[in-house]
C-alpha positions in Angstrom: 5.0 -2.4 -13.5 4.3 0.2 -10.8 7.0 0.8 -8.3 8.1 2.9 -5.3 9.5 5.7 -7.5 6.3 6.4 -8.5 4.4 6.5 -5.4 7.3 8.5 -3.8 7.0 11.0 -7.4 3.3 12.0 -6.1 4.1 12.1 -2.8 6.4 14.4 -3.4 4.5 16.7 -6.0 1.3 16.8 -3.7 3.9 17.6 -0.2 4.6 20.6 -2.4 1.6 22.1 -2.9 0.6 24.6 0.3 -3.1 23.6 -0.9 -2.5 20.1 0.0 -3.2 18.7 3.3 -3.0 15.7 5.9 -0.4 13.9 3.7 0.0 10.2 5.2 2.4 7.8 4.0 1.4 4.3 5.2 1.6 0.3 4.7 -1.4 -2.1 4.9 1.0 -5.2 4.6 -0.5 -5.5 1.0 0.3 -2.3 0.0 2.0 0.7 0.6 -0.1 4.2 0.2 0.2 7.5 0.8 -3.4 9.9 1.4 -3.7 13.1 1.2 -6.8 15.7 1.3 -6.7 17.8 -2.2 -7.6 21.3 -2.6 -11.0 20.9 -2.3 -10.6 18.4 1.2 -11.0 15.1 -0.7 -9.5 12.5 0.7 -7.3 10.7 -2.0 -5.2 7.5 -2.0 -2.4 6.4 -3.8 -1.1 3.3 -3.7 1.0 0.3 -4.7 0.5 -3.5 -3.9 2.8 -5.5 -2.3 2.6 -9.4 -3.0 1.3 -10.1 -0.1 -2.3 -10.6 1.3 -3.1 -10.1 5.0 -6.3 -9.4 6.6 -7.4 -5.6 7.3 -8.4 -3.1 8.2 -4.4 -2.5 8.9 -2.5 0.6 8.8 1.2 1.6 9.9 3.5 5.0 8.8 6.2 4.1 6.8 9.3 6.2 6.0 9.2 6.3 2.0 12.3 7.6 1.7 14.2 4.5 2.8 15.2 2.4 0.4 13.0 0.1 -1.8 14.0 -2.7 0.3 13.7 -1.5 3.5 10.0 -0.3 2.6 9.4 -3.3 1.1 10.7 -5.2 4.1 8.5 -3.7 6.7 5.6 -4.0 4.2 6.4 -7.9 4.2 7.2 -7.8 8.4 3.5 -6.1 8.5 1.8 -8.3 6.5 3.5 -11.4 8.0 2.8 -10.5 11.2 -0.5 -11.4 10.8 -2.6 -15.2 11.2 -3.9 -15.5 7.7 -0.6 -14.1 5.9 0.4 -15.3 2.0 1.1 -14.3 -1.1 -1.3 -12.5 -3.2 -0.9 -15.6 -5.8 -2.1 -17.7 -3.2 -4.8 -15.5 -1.8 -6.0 -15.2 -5.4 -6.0 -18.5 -6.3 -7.7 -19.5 -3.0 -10.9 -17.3 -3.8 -10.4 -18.1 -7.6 -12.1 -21.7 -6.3 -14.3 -20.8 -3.3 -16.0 -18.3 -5.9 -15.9 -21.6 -8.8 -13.8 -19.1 -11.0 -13.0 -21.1 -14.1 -10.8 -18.9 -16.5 
């Protein structure tokens, strides 16, 4: 199961490297992310998903090096915060039958 630690492990490893740029560390409410430009100026994303859906485009820094649950909390504050919050299950589910998924 991914978790914070690992997120904060690249974040780390890429904030070291002088060829690294634009390093971002952010929540969408359903996940938290961190984007950075590599050597050659692509934009990459890593990311881990909360259990929570909520509509985007959304995007707020986070501090990654509280703890777990204080990331996780404003992650969850975020995602609450907006009209068509839920869980991920339920989000899942609810497209599971407007798409006549059947598994």
């Amino acid at each position: 199961m991914p978790v914070l630690a690992a997120v904060r492990a690249v974040r780390d490893r890429v904030g070291a490297d002088d060829d690294v740029t634009e390093l971002l560390c952010a929540t969408h409410g359903n996940a938290v992310s961190i984007y950075f430009r590599d050597p050659e100026g692509n934009r990459l994303e890593v990311f881990l998903d909360t259990p929570w859906y909520c509509e985007q485009p959304l995007r707020e820094p986070i501090d990654l090096d509280q703890s777990d649950e204080a990331v996780m909390g404003a992650a969850e504050a975020l995602a609450r915060s907006r009209p068509r919050f839920r869980s991920r299950a339920q989000w899942i589910s609810e497209m599971e039958q407007l798409m006549g998924y059947k598994a």
